[in-house]
N, C-alpha and C positions, 0 to 999 in steps of 0.2 A: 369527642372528649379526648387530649391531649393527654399522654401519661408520659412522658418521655424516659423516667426511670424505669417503670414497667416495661417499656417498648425494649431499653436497650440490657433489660436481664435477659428476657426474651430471647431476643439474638445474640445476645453473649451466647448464651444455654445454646441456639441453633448451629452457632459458628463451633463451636466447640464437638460438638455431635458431628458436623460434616467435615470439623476434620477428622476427627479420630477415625470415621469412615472412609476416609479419602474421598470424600464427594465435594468440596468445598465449591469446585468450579461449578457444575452443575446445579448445587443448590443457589449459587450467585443469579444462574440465570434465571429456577424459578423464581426468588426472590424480585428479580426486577422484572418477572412477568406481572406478579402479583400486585407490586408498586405501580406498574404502568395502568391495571385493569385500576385500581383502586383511585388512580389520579383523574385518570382520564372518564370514570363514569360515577358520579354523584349517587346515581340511583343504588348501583353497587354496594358502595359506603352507607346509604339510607336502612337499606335491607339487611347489611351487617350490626347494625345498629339498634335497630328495631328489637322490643320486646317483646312483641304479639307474635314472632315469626321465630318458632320453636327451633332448637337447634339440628334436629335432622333434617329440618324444612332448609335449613339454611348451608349446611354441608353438602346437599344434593343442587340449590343453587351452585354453588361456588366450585361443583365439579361438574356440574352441565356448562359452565361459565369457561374451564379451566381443561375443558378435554382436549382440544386441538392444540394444547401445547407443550404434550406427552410432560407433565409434572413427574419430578422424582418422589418413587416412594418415602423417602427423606423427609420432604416439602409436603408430600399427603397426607403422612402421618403426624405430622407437626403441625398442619392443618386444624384435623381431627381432634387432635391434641386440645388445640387453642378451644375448640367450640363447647370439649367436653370441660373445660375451664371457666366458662365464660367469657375469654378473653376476644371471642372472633371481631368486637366492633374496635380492638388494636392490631387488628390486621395489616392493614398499611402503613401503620405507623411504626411496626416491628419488620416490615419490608424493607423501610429505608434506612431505622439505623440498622438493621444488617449489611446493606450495601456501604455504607459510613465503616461499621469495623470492620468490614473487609478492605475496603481502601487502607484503612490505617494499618492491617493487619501484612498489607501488600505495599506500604509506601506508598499510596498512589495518592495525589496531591487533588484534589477539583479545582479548577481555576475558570471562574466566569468573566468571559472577556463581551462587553455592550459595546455597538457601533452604530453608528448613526446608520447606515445602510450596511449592507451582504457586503462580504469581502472574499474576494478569490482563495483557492485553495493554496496559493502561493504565498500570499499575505500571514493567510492564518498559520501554515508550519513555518513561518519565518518568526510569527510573535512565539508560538510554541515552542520554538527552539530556543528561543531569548529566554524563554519563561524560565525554561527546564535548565540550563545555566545557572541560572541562581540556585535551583538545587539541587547537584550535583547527584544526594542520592534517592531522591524521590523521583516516582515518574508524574508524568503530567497529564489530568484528565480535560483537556479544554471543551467547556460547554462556552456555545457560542447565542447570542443573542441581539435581535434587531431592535434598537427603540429610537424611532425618531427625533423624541424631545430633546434628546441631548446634541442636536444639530449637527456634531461635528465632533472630532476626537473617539475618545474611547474612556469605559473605564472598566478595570479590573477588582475583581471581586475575589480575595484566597484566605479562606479559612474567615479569620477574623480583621483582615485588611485589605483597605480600600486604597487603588490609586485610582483617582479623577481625574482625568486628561481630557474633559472636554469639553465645549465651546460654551454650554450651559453654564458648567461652573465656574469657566473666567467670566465670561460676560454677568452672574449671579457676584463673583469677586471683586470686580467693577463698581457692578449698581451699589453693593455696601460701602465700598469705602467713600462712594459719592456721598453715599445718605449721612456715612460717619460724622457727627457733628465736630470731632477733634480735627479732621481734616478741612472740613469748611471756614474752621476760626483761624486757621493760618493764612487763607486766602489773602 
């Protein structure tokens, strides 16, 4: 279940606590320890979710789950916090817009660049470079991703725009103006 205003008072509220504590870095990391377990295992999310599975049943999960990655007391008790709330099945979703206003809180820009195949480490800090150019004062967090379908090119993904640069979407550019029937009556 999605709350995205809930998720980001949430993390305002945590962001806020780690700095006044000076822990900001450190709770960044549990935060996207917790994003990662949360993304990466369904089951995880199932069980935070769940009604039937009392909430000290589920806190004792989620620190048998969370031991090997020495969590800050911070992060523990904000934990704790959420479960004695109700809130633990926003768990991951208060994970990630924590990492979101720390970015914003830090300048740091996400920028998702797709390619039709892996590109050398050369390639990528030379688009990085290009990137970060344009904003002189943010920094640039390049996530990089492979998709086939788009044959050729690239496209970039930042905040709320999209460049398309590739072979998919000319050749999709193409086939419409073929099909355009204002184009065919000039023939």
């Amino acid at each position: 279940m999605q709350n995205p205003r809930l998720a980001a008072r949430y993390s305002k509220s945590l962001l806020d606590l780690a700095v006044e504590r000076n822990s900001l870095e450190r709770t960044l990391e549990d935060m996207k320890v917790l994003n990662s377990i949360c993304t990466q295992s369904p089951e995880f999310c199932s069980m935070l979710r769940s009604p039937v599975i009392k909430g000290d049943k589920k806190l004792k999960v989620i620190n048998e789950v969370i031991k090997n990655y020495s969590i800050s007391e911070l992060s523990n008790g904000f934990i704790s916090f959420l479960i004695t709330k109700g809130r633990e099945l926003n768990l991951g979703e208060i994970a990630t817009a924590f990492i979101a206003q720390y970015n914003e809180l830090k300048n740091i820009r996400t920028v998702k660049l797709t390619t039709a195949s892996p590109m050398t480490d050369v390639v990528k800090s030379s688009i990085e470079a290009k990137i970060a150019g344009y904003m002189p004062k943010d920094s640039v967090d390049l996530k990089t991703e492979v998709d086939e379908s788009i044959i050729g090119g690239f496209v970039i993904e930042m905040g709320d725009r999209l460049y398309d640069a590739s072979v998919l979407k000319s050749l999709n550019d193409i086939k419409s103006r073929i099909l355009d029937s204002s184009y065919s009556s000039k023939i």
